[in-house]
C-alpha positions in Angstrom: 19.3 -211.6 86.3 19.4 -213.1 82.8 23.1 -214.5 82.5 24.1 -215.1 78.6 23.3 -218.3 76.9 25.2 -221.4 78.9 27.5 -223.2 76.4 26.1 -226.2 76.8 26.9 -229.3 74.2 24.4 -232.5 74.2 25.9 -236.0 73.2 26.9 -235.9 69.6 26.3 -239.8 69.6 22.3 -240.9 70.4 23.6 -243.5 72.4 25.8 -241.4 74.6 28.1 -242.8 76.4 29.2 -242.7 80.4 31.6 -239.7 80.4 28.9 -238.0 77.8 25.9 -238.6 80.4 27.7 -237.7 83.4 28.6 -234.2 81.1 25.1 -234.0 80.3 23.9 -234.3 84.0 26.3 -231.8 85.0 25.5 -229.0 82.5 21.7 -229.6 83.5 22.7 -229.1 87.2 24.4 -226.0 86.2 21.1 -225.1 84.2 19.4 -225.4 87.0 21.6 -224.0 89.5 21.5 -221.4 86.9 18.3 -220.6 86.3 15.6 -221.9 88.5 15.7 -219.6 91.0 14.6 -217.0 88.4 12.1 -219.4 86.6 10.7 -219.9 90.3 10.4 -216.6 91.1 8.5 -215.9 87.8 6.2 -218.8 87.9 5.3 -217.8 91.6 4.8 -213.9 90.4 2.5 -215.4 88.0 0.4 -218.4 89.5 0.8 -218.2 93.5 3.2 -220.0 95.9 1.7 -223.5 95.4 1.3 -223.4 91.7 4.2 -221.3 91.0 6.4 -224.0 92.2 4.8 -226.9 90.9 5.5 -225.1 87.8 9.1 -224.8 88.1 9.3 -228.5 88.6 7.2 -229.1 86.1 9.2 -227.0 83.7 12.4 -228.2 84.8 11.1 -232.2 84.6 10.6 -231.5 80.4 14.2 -229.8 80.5 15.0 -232.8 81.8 13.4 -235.2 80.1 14.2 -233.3 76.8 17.9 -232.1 77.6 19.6 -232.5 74.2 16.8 -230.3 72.5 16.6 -227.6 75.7 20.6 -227.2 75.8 20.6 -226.4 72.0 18.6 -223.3 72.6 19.6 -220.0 72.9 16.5 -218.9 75.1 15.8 -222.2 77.5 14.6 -220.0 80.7 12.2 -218.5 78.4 11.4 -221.4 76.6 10.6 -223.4 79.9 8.3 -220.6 81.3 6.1 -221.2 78.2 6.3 -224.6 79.1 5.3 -224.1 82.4 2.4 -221.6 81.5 0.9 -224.1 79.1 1.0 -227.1 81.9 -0.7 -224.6 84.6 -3.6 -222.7 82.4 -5.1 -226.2 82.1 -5.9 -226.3 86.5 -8.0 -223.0 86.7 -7.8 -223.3 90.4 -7.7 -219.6 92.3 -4.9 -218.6 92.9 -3.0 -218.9 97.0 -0.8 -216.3 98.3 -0.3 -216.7 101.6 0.6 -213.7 103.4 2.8 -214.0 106.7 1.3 -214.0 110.2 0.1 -210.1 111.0 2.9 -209.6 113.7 5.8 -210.4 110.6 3.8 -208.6 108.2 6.3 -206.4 106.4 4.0 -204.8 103.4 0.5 -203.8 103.1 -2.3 -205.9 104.1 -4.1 -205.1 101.2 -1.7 -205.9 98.8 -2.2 -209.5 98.1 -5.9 -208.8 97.3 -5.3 -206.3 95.3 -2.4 -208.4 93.5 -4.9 -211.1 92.8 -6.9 -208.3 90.6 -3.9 -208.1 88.1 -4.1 -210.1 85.2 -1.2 -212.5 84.7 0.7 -210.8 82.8 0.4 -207.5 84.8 1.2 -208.9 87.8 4.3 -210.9 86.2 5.7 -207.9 85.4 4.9 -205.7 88.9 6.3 -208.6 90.7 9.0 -209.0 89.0 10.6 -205.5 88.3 9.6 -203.8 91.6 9.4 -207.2 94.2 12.9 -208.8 92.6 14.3 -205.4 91.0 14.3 -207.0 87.6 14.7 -204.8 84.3 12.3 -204.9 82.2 14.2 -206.7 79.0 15.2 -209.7 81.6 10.7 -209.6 82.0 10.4 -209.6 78.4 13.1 -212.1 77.9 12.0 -214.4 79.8 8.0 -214.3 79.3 8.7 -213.7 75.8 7.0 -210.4 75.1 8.5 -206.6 73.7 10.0 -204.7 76.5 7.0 -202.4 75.5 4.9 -205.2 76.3 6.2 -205.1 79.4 6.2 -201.3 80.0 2.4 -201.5 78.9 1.5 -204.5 81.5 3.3 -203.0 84.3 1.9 -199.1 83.8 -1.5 -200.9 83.8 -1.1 -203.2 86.8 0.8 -200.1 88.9 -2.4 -198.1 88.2 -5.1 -200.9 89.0 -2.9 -201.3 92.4 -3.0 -197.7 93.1 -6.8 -197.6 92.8 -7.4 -200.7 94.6 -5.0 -199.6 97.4 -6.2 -195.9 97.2 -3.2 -194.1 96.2 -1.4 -195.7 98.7 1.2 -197.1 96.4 3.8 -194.6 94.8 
C-alpha cells in the first residue's frame, strides 16, 4: 500500500509562475490520486464513516493549502494523518459505523460493537491489517508508530474482540 516517496518539486520561485502552478496542481492531483484512498481508509478505521472522511478532506485541504512544505517531505501520508488526528480529537462526538441492512450483512453482527470497544489505535491497526490486508510497517508508517507498536496494538485489540465476540473470531 505505501508506494515510495513521489518526486515531487514545489516552485523554486515564491511567486510561481503559470507553467509552475499548473505543475504544482498536477503533482497534488497525483498526491491525491496517490494516496487518499489509503489516508481514507485509515481515518475511517480510526474515527467512523462520517468522521473518517471529513478527516481525509480535512487533511488533504492543509496539503493543499500548504503544498510547497507537504511535497518536500519524505513521509506526507503520514504526516497528513497526524494532521487529521489532531483536527478530529477536538469533536469528541461517538463514533458512527453504520452497518449494512441485515439481508446484505456479510460479517458478524456483533462486530461493529465490539469494534467500538478498541481504542483508536487498536482498532487502527485490526482494521487496517486484517479489513485492507495491510502489513504492519505500511500501519506504522503511516500512523507513525514502531512496527512493534503496531504488533502490540493489534494483539491487544484481536484479544478484546475475541472476548467481546466469545471466541468467535480466529
Amino acid at each position: 500500500m505505501m508506494a515510495g516517496s513521489m518526486s515531487t518539486q514545489p516552485p523554486s520561485s515564491k511567486e510561481p509562475a503559470a507553467s509552475d502552478s499548473s505543475n504544482a496542481d498536477g503533482q497534488f492531483a497525483d498526491f491525491v490520486a496517490t494516496y487518499e484512498e489509503q489516508l481514507r481508509r485509515a481515518f475511517v478505521a480510526a474515527y467512523g464513516g462520517d468522521r473518517g472522511r471529513e478527516a481525509t478532506a480535512e487533511a488533504l485541504a492543509f496539503a493543499w493549502e500548504n503544498w510547497t512544505r507537504v511535497a518536500q517531505m519524505t513521509n506526507a501520508p503520514g504526516y497528513l494523518y497526524r494532521v487529521g488526528q489532531s483536527r478530529t480529537r477536538r469533536k469528541r462526538l461517538p463514533l458512527s459505523f453504520a452497518p449494512p441492512p441485515p439481508e446484505e450483512s456479510v460479517f458478524e453482527p456483533k462486530l461493529i460493537p465490539a469494534l467500538k470497544e478498541l481504542t483508536v489505535s487498536q482498532r487502527t491497526a485490526v482494521v487496517l491489517v486484517h479489513g485492507y490486508g495491510w502489513t504492519l510497517r505500511e500501519v506504522g508508517d503511516l500512523t507513525g508508530v514502531k512496527v512493534t507498536t503496531v504488533q502490540n496494538h493489534l494483539n491487544r485489540g484481536l484479544a478484546i474482540l475475541r472476548r467481546e465476540l466469545n471466541g468467535d473470531m480466529r
